[in-house]
N, C-alpha and C positions, 0 to 999 in steps of 0.2 A: 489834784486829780488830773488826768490825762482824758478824760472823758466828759461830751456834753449830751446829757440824756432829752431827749425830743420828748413832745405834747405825747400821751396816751404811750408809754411805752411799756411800763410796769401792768396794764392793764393789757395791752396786746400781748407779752409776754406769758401771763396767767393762763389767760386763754389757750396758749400754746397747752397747757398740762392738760388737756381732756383726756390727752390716753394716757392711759397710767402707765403705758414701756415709755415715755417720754421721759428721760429722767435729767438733761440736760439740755438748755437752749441756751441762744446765742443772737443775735442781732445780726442782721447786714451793717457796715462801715465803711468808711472812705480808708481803712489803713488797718484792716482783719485777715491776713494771708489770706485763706482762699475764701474766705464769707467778703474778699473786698468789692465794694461795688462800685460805681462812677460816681465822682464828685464832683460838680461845677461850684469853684470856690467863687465865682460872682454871689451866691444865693447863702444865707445865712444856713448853720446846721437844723436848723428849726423849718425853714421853709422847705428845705432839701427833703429832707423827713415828709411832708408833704408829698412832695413828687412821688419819693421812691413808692412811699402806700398809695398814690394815683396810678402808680405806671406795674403796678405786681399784680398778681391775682392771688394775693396771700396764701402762696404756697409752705408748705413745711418741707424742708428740705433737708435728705440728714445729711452730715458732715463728714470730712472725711477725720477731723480732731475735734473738739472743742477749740475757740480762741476766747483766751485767757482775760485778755483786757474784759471783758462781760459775759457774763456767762450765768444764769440762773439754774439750780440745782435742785433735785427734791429732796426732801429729807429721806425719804427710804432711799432714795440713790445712794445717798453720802452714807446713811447708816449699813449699807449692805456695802460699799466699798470698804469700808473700813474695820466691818466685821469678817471679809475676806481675807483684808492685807494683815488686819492685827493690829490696826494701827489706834490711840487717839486722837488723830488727827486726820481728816479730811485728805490732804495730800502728802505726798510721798516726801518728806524731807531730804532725800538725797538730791534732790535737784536744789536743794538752798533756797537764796530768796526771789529766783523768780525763773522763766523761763521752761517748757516741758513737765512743769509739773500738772498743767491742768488735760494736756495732751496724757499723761502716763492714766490720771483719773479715768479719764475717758476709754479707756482699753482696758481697765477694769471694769467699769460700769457695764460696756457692752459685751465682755465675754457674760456679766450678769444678767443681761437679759435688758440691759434698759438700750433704749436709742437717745441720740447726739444731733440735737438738730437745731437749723436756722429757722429764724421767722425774718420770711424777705418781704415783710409788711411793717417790719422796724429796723429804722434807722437809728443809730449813735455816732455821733461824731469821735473821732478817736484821736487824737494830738500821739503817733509813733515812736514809742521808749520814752514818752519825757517821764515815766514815773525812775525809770533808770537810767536818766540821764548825766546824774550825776554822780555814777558810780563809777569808780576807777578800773578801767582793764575790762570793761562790760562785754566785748566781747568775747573772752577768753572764759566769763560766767557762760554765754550764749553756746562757745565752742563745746565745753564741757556738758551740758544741759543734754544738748542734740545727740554729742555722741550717748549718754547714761540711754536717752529713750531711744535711738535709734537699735543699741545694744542689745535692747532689751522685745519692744517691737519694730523694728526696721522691716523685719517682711511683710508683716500685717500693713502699717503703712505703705508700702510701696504697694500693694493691691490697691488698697482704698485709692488711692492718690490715682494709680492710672486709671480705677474706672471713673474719675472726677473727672481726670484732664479728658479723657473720653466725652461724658457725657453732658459736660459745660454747662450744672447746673442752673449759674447764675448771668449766663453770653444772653438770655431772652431778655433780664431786666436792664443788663449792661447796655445793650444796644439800644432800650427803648431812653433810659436815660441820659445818654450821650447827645441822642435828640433837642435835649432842654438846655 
């Protein structure tokens, strides 16, 4: 795995479901596109994790995608996405074995009503493609991935994305953790 899960994670994530539109969460990471937060690689991922839940006011933050690497899902999420698309399966298999498919999920889920959000009161350590490290021409899977969901929602994204870069959901934890 590419991923190291911190003290109380599974347990802070739960608690994210109190509202029922909640239908995807996500962690803060040192290496999560826009959920990425500051990492001082002196401090192990476990102490780090610490900080970040010291220095947050355990906001819920929705997102402008899901990131894939972690992502917890409800079951009525997945079962009304898939009773949308027609699918039996969960995600979109045109996207293959990795990359925009948990991003296409996620624009499903919210034209259904659910929201897509971060808990910036949990940290995961995230080690970047190594689950796809050793795959041949990765990124030409990457190239292919981005254009199917760009294709498909490219403008929807580009709204989300600039009210993001706008309102720097995550520049208040970023600068508080840069500090340590």
């Amino acid at each position: 795995s590419d991923t190291l899960v911190t003290d109380k994670w599974l347990s802070k994530i739960i608690n994210g479901f109190k509202d029922p539109k909640i239908g995807i969460i996500c962690p803060v990471s040192n290496s999560a596109n826009q959920l990425s937060v500051h990492y001082n690689k002196k401090y192990s991922p476990a102490v780090w994790a610490k900080y970040v839940e010291g220095a947050c006011d355990n906001k819920i933050i929705d997102t402008v995608t899901p990131v894939g690497f972690c992502m917890a899902i409800t079951s009525n999420c997945i079962k009304a996405v898939m009773g949308r698309e027609k699918r039996t399966i969960p995600f979109n298999p045109l996207y293959g074995k990795g990359y925009g498919e948990e991003c296409d999920f996620g624009e499903v889920a919210r034209i259904l009503g659910y929201r897509q959000v971060c808990m910036t009161n949990t940290f995961i350590y995230h080690k970047h493609s190594a689950t796809f490290s050793r795959i041949k021409d990765i990124h030409l899977i990457k190239k292919r991935s981005s254009q199917i969901y760009h294709n498909k929602w490219g403008h929807i994204f580009k709204s989300k994305q600039k009210v993001w870069n706008h309102t720097k959901p995550l520049e208040y934890l970023n600068n508080l953790l840069k500090k340590i």
